[in-house]
C-alpha beads as a LAMMPS data file, in Angstrom:
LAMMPS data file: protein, C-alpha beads

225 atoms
224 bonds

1 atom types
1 bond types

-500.0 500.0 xlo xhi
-500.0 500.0 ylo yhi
-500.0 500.0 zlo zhi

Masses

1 110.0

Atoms # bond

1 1 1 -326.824 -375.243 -98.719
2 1 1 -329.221 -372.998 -97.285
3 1 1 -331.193 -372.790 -100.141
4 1 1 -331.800 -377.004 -100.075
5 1 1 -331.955 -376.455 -96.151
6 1 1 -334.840 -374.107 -96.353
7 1 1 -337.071 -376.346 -99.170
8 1 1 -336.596 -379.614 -97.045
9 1 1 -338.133 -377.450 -93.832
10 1 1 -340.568 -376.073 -96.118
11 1 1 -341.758 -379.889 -97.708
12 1 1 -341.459 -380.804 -93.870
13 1 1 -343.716 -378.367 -92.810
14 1 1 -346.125 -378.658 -95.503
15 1 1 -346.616 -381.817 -94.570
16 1 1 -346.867 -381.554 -91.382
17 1 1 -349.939 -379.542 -91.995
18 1 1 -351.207 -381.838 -94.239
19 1 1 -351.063 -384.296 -91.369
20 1 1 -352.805 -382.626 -89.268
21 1 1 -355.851 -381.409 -91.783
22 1 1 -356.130 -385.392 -93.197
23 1 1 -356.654 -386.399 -89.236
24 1 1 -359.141 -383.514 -88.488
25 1 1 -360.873 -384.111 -91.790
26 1 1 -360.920 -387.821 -91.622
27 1 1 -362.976 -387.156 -87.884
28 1 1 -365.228 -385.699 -89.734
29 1 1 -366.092 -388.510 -91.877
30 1 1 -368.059 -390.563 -89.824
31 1 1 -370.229 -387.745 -89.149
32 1 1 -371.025 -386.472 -92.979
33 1 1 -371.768 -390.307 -93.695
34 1 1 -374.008 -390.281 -91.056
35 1 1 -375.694 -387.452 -92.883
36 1 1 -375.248 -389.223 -96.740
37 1 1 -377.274 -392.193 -94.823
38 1 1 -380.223 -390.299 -93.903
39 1 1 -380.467 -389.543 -98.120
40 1 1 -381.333 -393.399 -98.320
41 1 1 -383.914 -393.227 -100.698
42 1 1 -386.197 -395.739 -97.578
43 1 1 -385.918 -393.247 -95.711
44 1 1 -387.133 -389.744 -96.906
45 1 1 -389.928 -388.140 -94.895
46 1 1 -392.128 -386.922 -97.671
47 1 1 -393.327 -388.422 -100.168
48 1 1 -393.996 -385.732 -102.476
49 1 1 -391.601 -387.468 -105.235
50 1 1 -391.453 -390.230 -107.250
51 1 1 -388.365 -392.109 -107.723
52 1 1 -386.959 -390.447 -111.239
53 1 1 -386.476 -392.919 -114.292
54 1 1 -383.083 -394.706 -114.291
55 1 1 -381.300 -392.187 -116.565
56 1 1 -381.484 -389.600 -114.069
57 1 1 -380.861 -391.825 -111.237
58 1 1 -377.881 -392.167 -112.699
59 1 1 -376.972 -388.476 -113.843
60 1 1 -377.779 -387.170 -110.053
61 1 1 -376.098 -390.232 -108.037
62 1 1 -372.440 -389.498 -109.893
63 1 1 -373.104 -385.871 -110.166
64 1 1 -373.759 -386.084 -106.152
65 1 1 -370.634 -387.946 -105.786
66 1 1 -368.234 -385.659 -107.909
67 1 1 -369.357 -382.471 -106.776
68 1 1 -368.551 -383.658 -103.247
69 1 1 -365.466 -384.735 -103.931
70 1 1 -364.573 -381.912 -105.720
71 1 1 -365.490 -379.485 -102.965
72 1 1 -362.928 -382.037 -100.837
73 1 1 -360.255 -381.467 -104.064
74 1 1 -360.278 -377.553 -103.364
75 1 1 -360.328 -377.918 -99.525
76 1 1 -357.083 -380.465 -99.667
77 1 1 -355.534 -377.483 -101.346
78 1 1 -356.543 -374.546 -99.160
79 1 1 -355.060 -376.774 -96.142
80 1 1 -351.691 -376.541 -97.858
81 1 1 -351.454 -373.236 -100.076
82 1 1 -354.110 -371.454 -97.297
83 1 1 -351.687 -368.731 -96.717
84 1 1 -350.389 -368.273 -100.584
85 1 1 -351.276 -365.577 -102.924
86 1 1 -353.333 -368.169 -104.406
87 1 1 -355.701 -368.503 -101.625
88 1 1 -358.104 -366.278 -102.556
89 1 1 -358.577 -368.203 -106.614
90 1 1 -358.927 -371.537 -104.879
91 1 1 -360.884 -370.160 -102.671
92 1 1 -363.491 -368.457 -104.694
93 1 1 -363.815 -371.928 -107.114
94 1 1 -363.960 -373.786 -103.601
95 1 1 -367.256 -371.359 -103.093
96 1 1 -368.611 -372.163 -106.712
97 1 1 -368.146 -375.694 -105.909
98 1 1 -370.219 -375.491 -102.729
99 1 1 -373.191 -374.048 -104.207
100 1 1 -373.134 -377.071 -106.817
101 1 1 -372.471 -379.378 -103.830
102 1 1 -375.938 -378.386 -102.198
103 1 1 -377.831 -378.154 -105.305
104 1 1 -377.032 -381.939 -106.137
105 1 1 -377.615 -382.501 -101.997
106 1 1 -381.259 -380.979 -103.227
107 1 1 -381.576 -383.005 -106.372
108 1 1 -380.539 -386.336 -104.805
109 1 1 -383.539 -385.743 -102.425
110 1 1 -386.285 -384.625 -104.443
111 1 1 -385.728 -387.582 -107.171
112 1 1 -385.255 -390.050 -104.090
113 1 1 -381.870 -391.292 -105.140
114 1 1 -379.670 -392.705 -103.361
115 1 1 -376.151 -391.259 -103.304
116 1 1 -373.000 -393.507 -104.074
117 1 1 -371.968 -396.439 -101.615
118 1 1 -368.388 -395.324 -102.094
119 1 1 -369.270 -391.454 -100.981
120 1 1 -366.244 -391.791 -98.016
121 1 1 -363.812 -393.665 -100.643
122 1 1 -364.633 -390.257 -102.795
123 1 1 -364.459 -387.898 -100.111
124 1 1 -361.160 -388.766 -98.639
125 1 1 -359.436 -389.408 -102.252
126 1 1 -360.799 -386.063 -103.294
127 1 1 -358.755 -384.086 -100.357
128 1 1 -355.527 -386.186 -100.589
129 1 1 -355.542 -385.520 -104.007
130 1 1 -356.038 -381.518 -103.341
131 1 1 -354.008 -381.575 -100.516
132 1 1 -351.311 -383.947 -102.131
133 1 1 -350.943 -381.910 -105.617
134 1 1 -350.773 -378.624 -103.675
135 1 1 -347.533 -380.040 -101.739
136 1 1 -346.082 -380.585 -105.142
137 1 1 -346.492 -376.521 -105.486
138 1 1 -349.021 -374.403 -106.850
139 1 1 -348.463 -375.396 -110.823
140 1 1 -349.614 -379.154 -109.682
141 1 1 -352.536 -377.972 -107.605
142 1 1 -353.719 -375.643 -110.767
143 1 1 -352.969 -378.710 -112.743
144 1 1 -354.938 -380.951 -110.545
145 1 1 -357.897 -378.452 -111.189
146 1 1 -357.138 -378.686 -114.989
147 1 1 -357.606 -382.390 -115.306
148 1 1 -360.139 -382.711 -112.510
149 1 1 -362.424 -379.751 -114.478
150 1 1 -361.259 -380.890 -118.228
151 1 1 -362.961 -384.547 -117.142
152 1 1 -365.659 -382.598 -115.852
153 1 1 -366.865 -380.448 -118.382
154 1 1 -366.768 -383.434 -120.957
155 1 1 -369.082 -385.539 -118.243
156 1 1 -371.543 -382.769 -118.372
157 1 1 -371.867 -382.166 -122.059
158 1 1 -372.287 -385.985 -122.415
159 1 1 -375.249 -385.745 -119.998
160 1 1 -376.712 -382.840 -121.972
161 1 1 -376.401 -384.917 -124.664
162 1 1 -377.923 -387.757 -123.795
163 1 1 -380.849 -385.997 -122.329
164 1 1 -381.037 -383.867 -125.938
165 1 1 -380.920 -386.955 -127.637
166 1 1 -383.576 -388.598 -125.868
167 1 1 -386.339 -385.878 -126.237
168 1 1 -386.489 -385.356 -123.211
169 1 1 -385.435 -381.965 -123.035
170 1 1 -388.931 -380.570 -121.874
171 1 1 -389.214 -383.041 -119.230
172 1 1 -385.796 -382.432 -117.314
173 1 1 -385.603 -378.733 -118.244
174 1 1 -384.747 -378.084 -114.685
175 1 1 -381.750 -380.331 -114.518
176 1 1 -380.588 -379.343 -117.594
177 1 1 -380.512 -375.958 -117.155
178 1 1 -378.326 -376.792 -114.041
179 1 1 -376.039 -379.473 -115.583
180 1 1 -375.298 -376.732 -118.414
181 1 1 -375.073 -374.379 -115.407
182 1 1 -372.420 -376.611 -113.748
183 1 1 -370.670 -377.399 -117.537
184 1 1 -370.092 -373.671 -117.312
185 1 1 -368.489 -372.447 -114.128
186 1 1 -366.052 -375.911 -114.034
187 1 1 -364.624 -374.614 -117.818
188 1 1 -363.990 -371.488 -115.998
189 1 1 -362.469 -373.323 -113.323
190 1 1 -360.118 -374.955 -116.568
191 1 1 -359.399 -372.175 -117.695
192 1 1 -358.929 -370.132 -114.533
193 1 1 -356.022 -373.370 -113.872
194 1 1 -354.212 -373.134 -117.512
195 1 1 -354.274 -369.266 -116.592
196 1 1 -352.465 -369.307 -113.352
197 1 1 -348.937 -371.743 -114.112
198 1 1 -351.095 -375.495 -114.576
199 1 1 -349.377 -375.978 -117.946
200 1 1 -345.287 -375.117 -115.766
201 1 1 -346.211 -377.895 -113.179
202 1 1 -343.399 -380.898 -113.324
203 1 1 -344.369 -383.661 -115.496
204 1 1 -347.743 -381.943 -116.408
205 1 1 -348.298 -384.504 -119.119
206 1 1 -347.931 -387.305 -117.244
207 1 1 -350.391 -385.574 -114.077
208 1 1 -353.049 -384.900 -116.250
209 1 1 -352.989 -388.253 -117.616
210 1 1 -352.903 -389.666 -114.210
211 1 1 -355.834 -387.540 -112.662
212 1 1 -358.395 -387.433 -115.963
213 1 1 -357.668 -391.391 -115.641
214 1 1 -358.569 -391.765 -111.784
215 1 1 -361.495 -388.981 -112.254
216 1 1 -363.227 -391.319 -114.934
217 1 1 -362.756 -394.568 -113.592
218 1 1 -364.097 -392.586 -110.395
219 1 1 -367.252 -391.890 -112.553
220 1 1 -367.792 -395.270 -114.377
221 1 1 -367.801 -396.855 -110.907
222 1 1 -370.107 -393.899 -109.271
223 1 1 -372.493 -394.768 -111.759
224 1 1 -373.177 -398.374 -111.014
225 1 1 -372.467 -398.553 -107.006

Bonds

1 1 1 2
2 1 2 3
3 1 3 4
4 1 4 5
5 1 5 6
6 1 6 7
7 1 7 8
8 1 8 9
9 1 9 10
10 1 10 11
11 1 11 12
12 1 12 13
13 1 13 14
14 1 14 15
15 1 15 16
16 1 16 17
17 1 17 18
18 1 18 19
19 1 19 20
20 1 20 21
21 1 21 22
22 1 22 23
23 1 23 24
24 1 24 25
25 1 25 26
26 1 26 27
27 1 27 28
28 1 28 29
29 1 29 30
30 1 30 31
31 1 31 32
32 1 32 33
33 1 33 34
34 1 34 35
35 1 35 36
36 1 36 37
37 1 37 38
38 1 38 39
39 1 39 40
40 1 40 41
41 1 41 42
42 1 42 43
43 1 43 44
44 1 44 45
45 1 45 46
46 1 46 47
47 1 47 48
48 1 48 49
49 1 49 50
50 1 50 51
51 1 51 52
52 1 52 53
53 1 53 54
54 1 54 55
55 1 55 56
56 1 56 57
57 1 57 58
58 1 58 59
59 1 59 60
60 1 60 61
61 1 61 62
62 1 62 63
63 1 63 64
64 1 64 65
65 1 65 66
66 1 66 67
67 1 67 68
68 1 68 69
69 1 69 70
70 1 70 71
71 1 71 72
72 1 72 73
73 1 73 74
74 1 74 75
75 1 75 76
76 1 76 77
77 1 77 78
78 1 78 79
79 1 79 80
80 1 80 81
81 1 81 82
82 1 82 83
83 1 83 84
84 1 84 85
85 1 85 86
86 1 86 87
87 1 87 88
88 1 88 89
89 1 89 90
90 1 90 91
91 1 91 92
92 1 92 93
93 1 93 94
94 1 94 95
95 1 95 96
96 1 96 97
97 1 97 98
98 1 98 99
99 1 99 100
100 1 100 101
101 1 101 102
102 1 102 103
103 1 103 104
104 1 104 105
105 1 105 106
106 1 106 107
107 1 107 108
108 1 108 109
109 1 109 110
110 1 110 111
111 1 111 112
112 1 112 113
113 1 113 114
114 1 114 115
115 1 115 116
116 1 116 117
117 1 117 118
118 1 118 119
119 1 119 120
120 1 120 121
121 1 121 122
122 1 122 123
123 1 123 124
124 1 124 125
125 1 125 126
126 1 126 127
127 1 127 128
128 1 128 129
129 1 129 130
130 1 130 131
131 1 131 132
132 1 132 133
133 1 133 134
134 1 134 135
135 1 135 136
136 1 136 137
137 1 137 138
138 1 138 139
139 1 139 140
140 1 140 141
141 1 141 142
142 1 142 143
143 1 143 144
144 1 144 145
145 1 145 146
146 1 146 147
147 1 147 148
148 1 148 149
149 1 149 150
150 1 150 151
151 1 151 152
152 1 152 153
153 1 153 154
154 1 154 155
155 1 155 156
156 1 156 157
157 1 157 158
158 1 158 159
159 1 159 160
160 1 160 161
161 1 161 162
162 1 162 163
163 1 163 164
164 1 164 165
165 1 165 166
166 1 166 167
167 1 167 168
168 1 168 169
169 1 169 170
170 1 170 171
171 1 171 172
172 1 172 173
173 1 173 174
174 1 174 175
175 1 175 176
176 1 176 177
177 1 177 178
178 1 178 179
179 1 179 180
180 1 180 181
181 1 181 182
182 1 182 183
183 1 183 184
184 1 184 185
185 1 185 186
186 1 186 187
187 1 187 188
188 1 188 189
189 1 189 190
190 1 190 191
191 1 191 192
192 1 192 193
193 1 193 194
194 1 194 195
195 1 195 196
196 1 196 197
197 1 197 198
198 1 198 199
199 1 199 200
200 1 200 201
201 1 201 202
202 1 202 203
203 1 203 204
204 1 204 205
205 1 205 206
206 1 206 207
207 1 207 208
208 1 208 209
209 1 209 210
210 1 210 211
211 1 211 212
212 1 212 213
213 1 213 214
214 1 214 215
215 1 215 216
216 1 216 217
217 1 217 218
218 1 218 219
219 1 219 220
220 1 220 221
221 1 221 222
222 1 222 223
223 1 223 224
224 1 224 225
């Protein structure tokens, strides 16, 4: 009918689109590596830092990692829901995400630390997850943001944590006022997704599970590599 017509144009198109933002955005890859590289910790041109102790080495180098890809997350769905009445929402957590992107950019450089090998990998699974999730409809892109955040916000507080736990509270009072910072605009983000329909998307159960699964194993591995 016309109805069936009408959604098979519509997936069509979306995807279309989608097409055509992976291709410009994958061109821009080789560039943005180009500018991870010249982070290598060899190549800084101060040295007005000391490398930081391996805990933090660790906490920066994933927290680099994830707040890049999740700035890729919310442009993957702006390509697709751009002209929705959601735009504006993704697009004001897309802006929150951006300042946490280029405080870690900051961070990674002034504790010489060398981001993630896998930075691309991230990068280009972080915006066809955005962009794929936001073909499904709005309720699976809110959903994506759910899972993505809820995996986030539990990642923090074990980093507060850990640094609590270690004394060493005094000593990284800095980062910890940022990581606590960070803890509290992605539960917004949560919430902000259960608010808006994340809860109606199809098989939300089974989504979550999916994404909080690929977000941690993300993290393990960002960790170590």
């Amino acid at each position: 009918g016309i109805n069936a017509e009408y959604g098979r144009r519509g997936v069509t198109s979306a995807g279309r689109t989608c097409y055509r933002q992976c291709v410009r955005y994958t061109n821009t890859i080789e560039q943005h590596n180009q500018d991870d590289t010249d982070l290598s910790a060899d190549e800084f041109p101060s040295e007005k830092y000391a490398p930081s102790d391996e805990m933090i080495q660790r906490f920066i180098r994933v927290d680099h990692a994830g707040e890049v890809g999740a700035n890729d997350i919310y442009a993957g769905q702006l390509a697709i829901l751009g002209r929705t009445k959601e735009a504006p929402l993704i697009q004001h957590m897309w802006d929150q995400e951006k300042v946490h992107r280029d405080k870690m950019n900051e961070l990674i450089v002034e504790h010489r630390i060398r981001p993630t090998a896998l930075l691309p990998l991230w990068r280009m699974a972080g915006f066809a997850l955005g962009a794929g999730t936001a073909i499904m409809g709005k309720e699976a892109a809110m959903a994506c943001t759910v899972a993505v955040e809820d995996t986030i916000v539990t990642h923090y507080t074990d980093q507060i944590r850990e640094i609590v736990e270690q004394g060493k509270e005094e000593e990284h009072r800095e980062l910890l006022q940022t990581l606590q910072k960070f803890r509290d605009d992605e539960l917004e983000h949560h919430d902000t997704g259960i608010e808006h329909g994340a809860e109606l998307a199809p098989q939300y159960k089974l989504l979550s599970s999916v994404i909080k699964i690929g977000c941690s194993t993300a993290i393990k591995i960002a960790e170590k590599v």
